[in-house]
C-alpha beads as a LAMMPS data file, in Angstrom:
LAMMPS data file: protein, C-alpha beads

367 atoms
366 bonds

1 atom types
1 bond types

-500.0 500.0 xlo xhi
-500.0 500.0 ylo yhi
-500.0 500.0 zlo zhi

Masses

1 110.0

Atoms # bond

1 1 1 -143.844 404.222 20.041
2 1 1 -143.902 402.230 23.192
3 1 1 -146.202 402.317 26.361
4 1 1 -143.775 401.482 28.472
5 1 1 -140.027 400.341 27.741
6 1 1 -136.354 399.692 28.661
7 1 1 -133.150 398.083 27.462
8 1 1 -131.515 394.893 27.667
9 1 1 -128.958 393.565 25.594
10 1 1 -130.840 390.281 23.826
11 1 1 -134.131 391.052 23.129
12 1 1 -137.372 388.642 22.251
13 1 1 -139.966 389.819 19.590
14 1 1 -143.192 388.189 19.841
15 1 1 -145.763 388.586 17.164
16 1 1 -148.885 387.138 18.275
17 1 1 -151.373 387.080 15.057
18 1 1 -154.676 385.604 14.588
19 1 1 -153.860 382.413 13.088
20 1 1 -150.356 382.433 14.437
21 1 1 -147.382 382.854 17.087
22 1 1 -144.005 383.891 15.224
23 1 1 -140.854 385.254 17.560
24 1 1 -137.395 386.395 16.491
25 1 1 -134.493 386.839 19.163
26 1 1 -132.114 389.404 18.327
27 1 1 -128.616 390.346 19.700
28 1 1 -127.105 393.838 20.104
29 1 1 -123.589 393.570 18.160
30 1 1 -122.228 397.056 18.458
31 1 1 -126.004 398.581 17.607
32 1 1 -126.604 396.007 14.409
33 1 1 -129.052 393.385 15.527
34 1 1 -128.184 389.699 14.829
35 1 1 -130.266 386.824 14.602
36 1 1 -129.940 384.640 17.632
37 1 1 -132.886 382.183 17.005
38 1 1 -136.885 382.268 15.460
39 1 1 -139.833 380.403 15.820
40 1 1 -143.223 379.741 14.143
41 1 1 -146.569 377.780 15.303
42 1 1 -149.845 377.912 14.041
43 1 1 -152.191 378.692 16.187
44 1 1 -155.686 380.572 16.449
45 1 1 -154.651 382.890 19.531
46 1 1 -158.371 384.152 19.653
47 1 1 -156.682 387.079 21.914
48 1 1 -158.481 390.400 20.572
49 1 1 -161.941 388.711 21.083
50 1 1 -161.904 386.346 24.079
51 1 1 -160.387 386.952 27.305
52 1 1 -161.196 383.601 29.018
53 1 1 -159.130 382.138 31.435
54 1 1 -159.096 379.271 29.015
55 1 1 -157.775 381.270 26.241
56 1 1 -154.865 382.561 27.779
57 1 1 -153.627 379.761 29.319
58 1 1 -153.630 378.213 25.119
59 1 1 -151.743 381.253 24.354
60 1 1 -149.790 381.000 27.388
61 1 1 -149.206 376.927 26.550
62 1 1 -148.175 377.950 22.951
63 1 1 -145.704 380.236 23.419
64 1 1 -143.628 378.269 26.083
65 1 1 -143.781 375.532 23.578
66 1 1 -142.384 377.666 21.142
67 1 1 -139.811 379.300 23.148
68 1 1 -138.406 375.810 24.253
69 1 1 -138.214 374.652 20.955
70 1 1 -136.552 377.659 18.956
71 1 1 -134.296 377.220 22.572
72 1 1 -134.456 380.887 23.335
73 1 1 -131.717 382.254 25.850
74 1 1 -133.662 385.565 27.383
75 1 1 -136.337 386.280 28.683
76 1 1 -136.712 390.143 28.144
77 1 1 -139.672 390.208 25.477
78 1 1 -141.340 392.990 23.343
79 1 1 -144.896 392.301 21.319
80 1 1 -147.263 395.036 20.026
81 1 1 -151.048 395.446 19.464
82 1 1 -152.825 395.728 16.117
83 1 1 -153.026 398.592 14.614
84 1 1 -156.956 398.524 13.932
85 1 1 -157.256 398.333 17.974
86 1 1 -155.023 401.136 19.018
87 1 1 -156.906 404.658 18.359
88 1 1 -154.216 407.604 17.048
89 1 1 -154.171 410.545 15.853
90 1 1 -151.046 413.513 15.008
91 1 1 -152.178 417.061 16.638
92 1 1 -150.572 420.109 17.331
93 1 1 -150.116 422.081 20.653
94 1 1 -148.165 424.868 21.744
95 1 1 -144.784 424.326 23.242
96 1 1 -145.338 423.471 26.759
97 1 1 -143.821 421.684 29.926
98 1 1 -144.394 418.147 30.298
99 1 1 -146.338 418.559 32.967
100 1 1 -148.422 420.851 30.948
101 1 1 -148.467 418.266 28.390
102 1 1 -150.065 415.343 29.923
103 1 1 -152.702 416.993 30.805
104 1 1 -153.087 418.828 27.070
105 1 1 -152.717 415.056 25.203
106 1 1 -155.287 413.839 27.964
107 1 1 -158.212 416.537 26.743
108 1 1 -157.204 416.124 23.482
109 1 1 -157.587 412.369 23.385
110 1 1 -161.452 413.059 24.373
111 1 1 -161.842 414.456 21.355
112 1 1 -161.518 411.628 19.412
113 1 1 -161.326 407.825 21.060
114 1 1 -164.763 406.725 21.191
115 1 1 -164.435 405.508 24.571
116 1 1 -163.830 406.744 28.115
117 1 1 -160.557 408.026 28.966
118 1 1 -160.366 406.168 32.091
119 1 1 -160.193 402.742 29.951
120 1 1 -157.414 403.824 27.764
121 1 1 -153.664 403.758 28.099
122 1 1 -152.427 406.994 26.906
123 1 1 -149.630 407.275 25.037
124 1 1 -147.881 410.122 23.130
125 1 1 -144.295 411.247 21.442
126 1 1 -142.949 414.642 19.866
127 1 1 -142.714 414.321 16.424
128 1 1 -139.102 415.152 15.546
129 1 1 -137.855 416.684 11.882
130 1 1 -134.402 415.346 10.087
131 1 1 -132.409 416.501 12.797
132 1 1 -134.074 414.946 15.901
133 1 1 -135.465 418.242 16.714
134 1 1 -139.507 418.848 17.290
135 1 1 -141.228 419.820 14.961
136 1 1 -142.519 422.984 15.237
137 1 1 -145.393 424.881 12.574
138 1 1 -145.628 428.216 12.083
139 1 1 -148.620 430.164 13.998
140 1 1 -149.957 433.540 14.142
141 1 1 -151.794 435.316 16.936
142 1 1 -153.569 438.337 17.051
143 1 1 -152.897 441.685 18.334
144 1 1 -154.421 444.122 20.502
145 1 1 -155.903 445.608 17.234
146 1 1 -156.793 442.401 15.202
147 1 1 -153.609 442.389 13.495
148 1 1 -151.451 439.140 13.100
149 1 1 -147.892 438.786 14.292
150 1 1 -145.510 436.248 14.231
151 1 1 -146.162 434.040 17.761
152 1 1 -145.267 430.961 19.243
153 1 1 -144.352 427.941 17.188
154 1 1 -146.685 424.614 17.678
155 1 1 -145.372 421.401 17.987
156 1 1 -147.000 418.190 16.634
157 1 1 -147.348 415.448 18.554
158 1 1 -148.375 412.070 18.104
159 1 1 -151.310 411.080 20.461
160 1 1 -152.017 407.136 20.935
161 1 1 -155.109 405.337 23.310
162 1 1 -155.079 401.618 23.559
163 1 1 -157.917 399.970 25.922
164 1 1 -156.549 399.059 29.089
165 1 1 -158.562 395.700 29.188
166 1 1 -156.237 394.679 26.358
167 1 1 -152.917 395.561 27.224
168 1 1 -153.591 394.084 30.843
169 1 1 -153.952 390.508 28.875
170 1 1 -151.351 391.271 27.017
171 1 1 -149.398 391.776 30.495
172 1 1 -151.238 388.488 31.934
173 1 1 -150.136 386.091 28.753
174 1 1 -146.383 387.561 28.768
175 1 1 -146.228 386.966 32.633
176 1 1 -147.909 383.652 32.680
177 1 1 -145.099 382.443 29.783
178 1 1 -142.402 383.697 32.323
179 1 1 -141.524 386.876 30.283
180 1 1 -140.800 389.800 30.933
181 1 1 -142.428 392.495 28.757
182 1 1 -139.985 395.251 27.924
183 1 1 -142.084 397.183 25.424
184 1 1 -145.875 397.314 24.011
185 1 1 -146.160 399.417 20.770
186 1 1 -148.455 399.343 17.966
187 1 1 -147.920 396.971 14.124
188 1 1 -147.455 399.783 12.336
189 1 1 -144.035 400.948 14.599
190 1 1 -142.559 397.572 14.207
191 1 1 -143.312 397.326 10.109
192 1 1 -141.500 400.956 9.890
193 1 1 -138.758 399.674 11.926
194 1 1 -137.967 396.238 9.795
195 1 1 -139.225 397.676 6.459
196 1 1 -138.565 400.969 5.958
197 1 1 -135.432 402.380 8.315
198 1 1 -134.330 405.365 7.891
199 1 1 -136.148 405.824 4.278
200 1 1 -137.889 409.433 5.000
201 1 1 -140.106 409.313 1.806
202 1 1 -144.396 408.709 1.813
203 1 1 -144.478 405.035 1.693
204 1 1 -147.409 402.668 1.834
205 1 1 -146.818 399.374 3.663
206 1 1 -149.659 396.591 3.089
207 1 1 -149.626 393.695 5.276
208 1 1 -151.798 390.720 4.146
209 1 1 -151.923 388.394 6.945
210 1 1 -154.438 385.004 7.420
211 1 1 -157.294 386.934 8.608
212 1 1 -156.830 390.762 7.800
213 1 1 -155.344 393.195 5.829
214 1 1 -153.513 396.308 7.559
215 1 1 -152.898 399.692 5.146
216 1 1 -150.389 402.121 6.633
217 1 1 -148.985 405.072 5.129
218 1 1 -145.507 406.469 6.394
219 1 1 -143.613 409.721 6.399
220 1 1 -140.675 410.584 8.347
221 1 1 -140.992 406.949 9.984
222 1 1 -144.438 408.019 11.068
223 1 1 -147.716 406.177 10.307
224 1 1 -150.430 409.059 9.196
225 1 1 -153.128 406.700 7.650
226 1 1 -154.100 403.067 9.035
227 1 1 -156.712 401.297 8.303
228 1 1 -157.454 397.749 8.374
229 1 1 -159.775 395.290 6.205
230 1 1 -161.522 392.031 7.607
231 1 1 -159.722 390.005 4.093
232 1 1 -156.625 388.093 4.673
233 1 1 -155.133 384.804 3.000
234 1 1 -157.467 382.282 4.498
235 1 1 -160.232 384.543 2.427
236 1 1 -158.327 383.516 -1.197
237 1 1 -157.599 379.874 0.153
238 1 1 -161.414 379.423 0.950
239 1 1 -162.499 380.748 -2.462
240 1 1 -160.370 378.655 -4.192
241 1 1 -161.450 375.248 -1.858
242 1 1 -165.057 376.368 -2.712
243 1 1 -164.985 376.816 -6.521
244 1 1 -162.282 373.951 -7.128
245 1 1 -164.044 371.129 -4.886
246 1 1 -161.069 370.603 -2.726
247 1 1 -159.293 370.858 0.941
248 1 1 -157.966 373.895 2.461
249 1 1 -154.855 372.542 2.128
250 1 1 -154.362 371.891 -1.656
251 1 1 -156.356 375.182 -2.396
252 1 1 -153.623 376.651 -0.294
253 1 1 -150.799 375.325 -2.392
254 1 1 -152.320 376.068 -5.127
255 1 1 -152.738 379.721 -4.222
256 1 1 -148.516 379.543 -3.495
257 1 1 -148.396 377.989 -6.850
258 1 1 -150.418 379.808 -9.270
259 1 1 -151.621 382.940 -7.429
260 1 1 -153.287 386.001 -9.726
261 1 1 -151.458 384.278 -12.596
262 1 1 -154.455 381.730 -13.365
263 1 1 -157.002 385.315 -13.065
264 1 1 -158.962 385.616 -16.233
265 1 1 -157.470 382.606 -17.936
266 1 1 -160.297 380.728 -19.359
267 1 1 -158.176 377.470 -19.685
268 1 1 -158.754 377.464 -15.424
269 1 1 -160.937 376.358 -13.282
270 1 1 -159.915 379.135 -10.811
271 1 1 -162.983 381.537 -10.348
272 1 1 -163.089 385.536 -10.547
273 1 1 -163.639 385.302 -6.839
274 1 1 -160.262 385.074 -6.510
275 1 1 -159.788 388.400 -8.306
276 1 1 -162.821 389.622 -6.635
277 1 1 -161.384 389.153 -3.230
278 1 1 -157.944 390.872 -4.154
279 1 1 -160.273 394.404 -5.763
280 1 1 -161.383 394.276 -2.106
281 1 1 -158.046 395.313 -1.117
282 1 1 -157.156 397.093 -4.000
283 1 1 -160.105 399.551 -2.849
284 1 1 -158.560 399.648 0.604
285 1 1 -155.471 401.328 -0.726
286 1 1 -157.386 403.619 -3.155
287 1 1 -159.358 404.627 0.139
288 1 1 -156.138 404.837 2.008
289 1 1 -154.784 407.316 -0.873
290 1 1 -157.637 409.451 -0.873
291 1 1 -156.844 410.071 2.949
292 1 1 -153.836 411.005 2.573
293 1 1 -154.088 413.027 -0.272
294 1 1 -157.083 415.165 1.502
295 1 1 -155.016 415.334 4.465
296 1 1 -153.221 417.805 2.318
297 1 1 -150.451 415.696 1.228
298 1 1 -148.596 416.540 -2.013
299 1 1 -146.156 414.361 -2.224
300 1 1 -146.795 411.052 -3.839
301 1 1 -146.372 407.257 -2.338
302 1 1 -142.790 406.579 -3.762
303 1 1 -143.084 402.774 -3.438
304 1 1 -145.634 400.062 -1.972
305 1 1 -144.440 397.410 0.205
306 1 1 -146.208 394.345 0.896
307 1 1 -145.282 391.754 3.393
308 1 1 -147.493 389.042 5.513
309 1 1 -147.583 385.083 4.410
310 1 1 -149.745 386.005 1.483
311 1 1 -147.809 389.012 0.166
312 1 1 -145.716 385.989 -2.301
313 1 1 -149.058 385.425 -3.786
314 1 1 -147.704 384.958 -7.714
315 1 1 -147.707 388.224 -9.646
316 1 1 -149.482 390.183 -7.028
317 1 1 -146.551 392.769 -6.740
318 1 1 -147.280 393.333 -11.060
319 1 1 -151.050 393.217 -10.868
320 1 1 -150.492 395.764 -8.292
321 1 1 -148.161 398.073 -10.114
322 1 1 -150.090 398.124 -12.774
323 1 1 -153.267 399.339 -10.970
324 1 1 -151.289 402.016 -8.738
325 1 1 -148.379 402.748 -11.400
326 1 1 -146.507 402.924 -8.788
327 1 1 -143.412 400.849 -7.603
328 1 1 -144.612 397.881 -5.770
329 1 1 -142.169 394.959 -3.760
330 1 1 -141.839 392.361 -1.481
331 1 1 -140.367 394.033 1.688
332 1 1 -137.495 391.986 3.415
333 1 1 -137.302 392.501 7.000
334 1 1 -134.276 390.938 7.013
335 1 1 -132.038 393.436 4.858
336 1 1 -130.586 394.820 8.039
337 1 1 -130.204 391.505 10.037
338 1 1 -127.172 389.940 10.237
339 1 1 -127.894 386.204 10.001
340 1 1 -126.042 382.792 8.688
341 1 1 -126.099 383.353 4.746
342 1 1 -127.555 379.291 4.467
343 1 1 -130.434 380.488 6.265
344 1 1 -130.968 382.799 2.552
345 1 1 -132.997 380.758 1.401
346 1 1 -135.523 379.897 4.233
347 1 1 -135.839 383.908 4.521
348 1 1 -136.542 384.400 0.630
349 1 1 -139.964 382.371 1.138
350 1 1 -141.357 382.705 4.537
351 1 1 -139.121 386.097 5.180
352 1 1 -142.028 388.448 5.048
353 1 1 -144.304 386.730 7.796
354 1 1 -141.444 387.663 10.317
355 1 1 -142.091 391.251 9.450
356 1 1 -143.684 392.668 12.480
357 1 1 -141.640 389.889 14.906
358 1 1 -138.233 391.599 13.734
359 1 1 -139.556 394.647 13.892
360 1 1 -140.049 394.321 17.781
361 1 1 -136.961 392.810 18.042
362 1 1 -135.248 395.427 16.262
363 1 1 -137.081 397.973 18.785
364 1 1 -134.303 398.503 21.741
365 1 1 -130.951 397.815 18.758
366 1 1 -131.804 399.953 16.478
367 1 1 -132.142 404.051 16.644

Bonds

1 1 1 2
2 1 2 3
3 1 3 4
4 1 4 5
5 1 5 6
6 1 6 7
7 1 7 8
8 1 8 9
9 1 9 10
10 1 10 11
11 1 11 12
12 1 12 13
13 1 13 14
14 1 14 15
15 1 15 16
16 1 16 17
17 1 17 18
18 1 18 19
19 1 19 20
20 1 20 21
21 1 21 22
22 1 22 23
23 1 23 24
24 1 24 25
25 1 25 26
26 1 26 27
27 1 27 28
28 1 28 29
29 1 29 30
30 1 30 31
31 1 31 32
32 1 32 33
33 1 33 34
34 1 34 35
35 1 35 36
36 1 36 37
37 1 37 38
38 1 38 39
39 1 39 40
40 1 40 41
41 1 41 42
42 1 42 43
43 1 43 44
44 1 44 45
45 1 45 46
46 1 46 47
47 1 47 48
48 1 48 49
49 1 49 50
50 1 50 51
51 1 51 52
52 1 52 53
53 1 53 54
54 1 54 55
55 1 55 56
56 1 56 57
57 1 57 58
58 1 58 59
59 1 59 60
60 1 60 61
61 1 61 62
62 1 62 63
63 1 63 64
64 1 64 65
65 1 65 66
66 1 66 67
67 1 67 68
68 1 68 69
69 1 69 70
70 1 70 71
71 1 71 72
72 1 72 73
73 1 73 74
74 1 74 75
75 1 75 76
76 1 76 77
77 1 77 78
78 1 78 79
79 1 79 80
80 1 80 81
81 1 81 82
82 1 82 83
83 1 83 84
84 1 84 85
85 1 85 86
86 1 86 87
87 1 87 88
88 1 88 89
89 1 89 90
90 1 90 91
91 1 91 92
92 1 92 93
93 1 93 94
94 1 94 95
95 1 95 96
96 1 96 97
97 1 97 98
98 1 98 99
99 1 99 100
100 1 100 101
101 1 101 102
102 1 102 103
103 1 103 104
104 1 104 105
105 1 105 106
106 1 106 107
107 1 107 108
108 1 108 109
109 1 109 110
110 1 110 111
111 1 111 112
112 1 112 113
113 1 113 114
114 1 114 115
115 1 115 116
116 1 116 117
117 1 117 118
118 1 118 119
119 1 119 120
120 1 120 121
121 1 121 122
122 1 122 123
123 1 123 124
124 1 124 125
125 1 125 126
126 1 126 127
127 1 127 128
128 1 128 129
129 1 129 130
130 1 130 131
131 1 131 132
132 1 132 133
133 1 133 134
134 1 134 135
135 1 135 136
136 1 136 137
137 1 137 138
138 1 138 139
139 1 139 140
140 1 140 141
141 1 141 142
142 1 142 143
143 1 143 144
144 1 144 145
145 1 145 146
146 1 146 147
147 1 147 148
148 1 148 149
149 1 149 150
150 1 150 151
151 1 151 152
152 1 152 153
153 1 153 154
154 1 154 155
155 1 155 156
156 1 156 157
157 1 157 158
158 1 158 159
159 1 159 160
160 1 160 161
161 1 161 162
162 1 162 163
163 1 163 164
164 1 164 165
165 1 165 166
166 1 166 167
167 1 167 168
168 1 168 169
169 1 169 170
170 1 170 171
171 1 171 172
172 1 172 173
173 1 173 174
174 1 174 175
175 1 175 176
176 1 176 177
177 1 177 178
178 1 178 179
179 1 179 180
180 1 180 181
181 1 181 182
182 1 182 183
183 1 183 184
184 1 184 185
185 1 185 186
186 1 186 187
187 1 187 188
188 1 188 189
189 1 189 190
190 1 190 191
191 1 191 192
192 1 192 193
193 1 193 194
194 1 194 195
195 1 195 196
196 1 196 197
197 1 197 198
198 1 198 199
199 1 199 200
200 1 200 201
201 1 201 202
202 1 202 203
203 1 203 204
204 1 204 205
205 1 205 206
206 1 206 207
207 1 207 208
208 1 208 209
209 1 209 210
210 1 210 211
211 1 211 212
212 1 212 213
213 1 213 214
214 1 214 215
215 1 215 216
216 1 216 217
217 1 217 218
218 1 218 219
219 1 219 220
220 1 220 221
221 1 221 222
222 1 222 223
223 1 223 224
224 1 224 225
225 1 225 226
226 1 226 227
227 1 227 228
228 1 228 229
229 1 229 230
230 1 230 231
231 1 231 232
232 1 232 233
233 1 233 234
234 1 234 235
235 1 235 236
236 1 236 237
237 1 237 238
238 1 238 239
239 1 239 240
240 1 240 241
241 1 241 242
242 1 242 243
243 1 243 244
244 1 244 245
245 1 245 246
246 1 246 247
247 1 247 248
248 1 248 249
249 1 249 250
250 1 250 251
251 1 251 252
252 1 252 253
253 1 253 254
254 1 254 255
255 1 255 256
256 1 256 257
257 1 257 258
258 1 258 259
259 1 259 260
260 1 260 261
261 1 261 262
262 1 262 263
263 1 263 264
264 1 264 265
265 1 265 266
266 1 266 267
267 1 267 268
268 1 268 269
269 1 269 270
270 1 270 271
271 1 271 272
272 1 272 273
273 1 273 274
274 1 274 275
275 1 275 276
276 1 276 277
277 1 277 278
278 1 278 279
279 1 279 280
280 1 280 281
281 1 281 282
282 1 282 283
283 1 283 284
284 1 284 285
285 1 285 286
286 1 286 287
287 1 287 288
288 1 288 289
289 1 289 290
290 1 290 291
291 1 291 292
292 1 292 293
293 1 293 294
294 1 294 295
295 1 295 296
296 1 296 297
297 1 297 298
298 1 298 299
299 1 299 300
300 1 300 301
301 1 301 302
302 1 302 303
303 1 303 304
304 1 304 305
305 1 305 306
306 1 306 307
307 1 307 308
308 1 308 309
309 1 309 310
310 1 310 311
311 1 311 312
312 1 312 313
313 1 313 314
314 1 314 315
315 1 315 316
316 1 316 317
317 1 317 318
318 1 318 319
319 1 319 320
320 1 320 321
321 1 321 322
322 1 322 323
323 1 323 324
324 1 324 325
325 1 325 326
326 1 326 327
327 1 327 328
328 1 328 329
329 1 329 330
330 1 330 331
331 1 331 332
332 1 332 333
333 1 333 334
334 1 334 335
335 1 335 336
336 1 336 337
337 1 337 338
338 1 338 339
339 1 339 340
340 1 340 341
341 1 341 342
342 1 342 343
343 1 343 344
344 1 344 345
345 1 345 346
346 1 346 347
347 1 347 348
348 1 348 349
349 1 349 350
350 1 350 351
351 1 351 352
352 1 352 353
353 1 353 354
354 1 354 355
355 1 355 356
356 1 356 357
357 1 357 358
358 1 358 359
359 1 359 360
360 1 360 361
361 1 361 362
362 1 362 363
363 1 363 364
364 1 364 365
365 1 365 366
366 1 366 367
């Protein structure tokens, strides 16, 4: 779901996170994308909340630094917003022009982004079944005499509003970095796109990044529920350099080390906290559930996937089956990559941070 696109043959995803800058180039090999090169810097990008000239020329600093050193070869880029700051929603209209159409998602759009239309870039795609057709749901009208009969056929469409001020920095940092920005989506696009495919089946993804946690609920390759929770990795790491007396750092490793395994062991000096931060996203997806069950759902979440840099936190995948009883694995957004096989074992532990990268990437390759 793009605000604006096109295609090139090499293409540059750019994930631009809170606490970090990862990028993946990919190549076009007869519609299969292949690694070409990646990169990785920490960094605290500051970009949702500060729009300083100072800021962005960091951001701008950092990425040039990264693109020199993973040597990338184009310059054709595509990077996405979060999905907590883009507003969306799935409606249904009657089959129309597309003329008749932009102005139909326009009014609709007022009736539920909390801020002026004129500040918001509108987006908006027709849902399409198995097929690649629209979607359309039946729909009655009524007759002269207050009878029903079979009418037109609605189809739904998925309405998107991201603030303007936003994607224009977005435009600024790209530009200043000597890029050229092919595509803008949302997350939640680019985690369906590396994690899912062509899977057609309710699926949860949960990403646990540094700072936050994003909840997204798929069907058909579309994202019904999102939601997003101020708890991330860094929240764990600082519990555990709290309780424990130590840096940042070794709490860190021992997080990598230990994880949920230590919980409720009496024999260590790890803290409840630590469980008491994970129940915070454990409600999240309960939350998330509910939605989509009162949305009118029936069908239940086949399989949880988790990715982020904290998503390898030890036996989270079996604490979280066990809550859920439902299927629950580390997603590879690698499976359909074509990459060196030594590079195996590199993607095995930091694999999952690259997620939402590949998945931009994978955005003009992939149909």
């Amino acid at each position: 779901m793009a605000l604006f696109g096109n295609k090139q043959q090499n293409y540059l995803g750019i994930d631009i996170g809170g606490s970090s800058i990862k990028l993946v180039e990919l190549k076009d090999v007869n519609g299969r994308p292949q690694l070409v090169t990646y990169g990785f810097v920490e960094f605290e990008t500051n970009i949702l909340k500060s729009n300083s000239p100072e800021n962005k020329e960091a951001i701008i600093k950092a990425l040039r630094h990264i693109i020199k050193e993973a040597q990338v070869t184009t310059d054709k880029a595509l990077t996405g917003l979060p999905s907590f700051t883009v507003f969306s929603s799935i409606i249904s209209l009657p089959l129309m022009s597309k003329k008749e159409l932009m102005s139909a998602v326009k009014w609709e759009a007022k009736k539920f982004v909390p801020m002026p239309i004129e500040e918001m870039i509108l987006d908006w795609e027709i849902i399409k079944d198995a097929e690649g057709k629209s979607t359309p749901e039946p729909k009655t009208q009524k007759g002269k005499k207050g009878k029903e009969k079979p009418g037109q056929k609605d189809m739904k469409v998925l309405l998107t509003a991201a603030p303007r001020n936003l994607v224009e920095r977005y435009v600024e940092i790209f530009k200043g970095a000597d890029l050229e920005l092919v595509s803008l989506e949302t997350q939640a696009f680019a985690l369906e796109r590396s994690l899912i495919g062509r899977d057609k089946a309710p699926i949860m993804v949960v990403d646990i990044g540094a700072t936050a946690t994003d909840i997204m609920v798929f069907i058909d390759g579309i994202p019904l529920v999102t939601r997003s929770l101020d708890i991330g990795g860094n929240n764990i790491t600082q519990t555990i350099a709290r309780s424990m007396n130590v840096t940042n750092d070794r709490a860190e490793q021992f997080k990598r080390d230990f994880g949920l395994s230590a919980v409720g062991n009496s024999a260590s000096r790890v803290p409840k906290t630590i469980e008491f931060v994970i129940s915070n996203i454990v409600n999240e997806i309960k939350y998330v559930l509910n939605l989509y069950q009162n949305q009118g759902n029936t069908k239940p979440i086949e399989k949880i996937i988790l990715c982020g840099g904290s998503s390898f936190l030890v036996n989270l995948t079996d604490y979280l089956q066990n809550i859920f009883n439902t299927k629950v694995f580390i997603g590879d957004p690698w499976a359909r990559v074509m990459y060196p096989v030594e590079l195996k074992p590199i993607w095995e532990e930091i694999g999952p941070r690259f997620a939402v990268a590949v998945g931009f990437a994978m955005r003009q390759i992939v149909s």
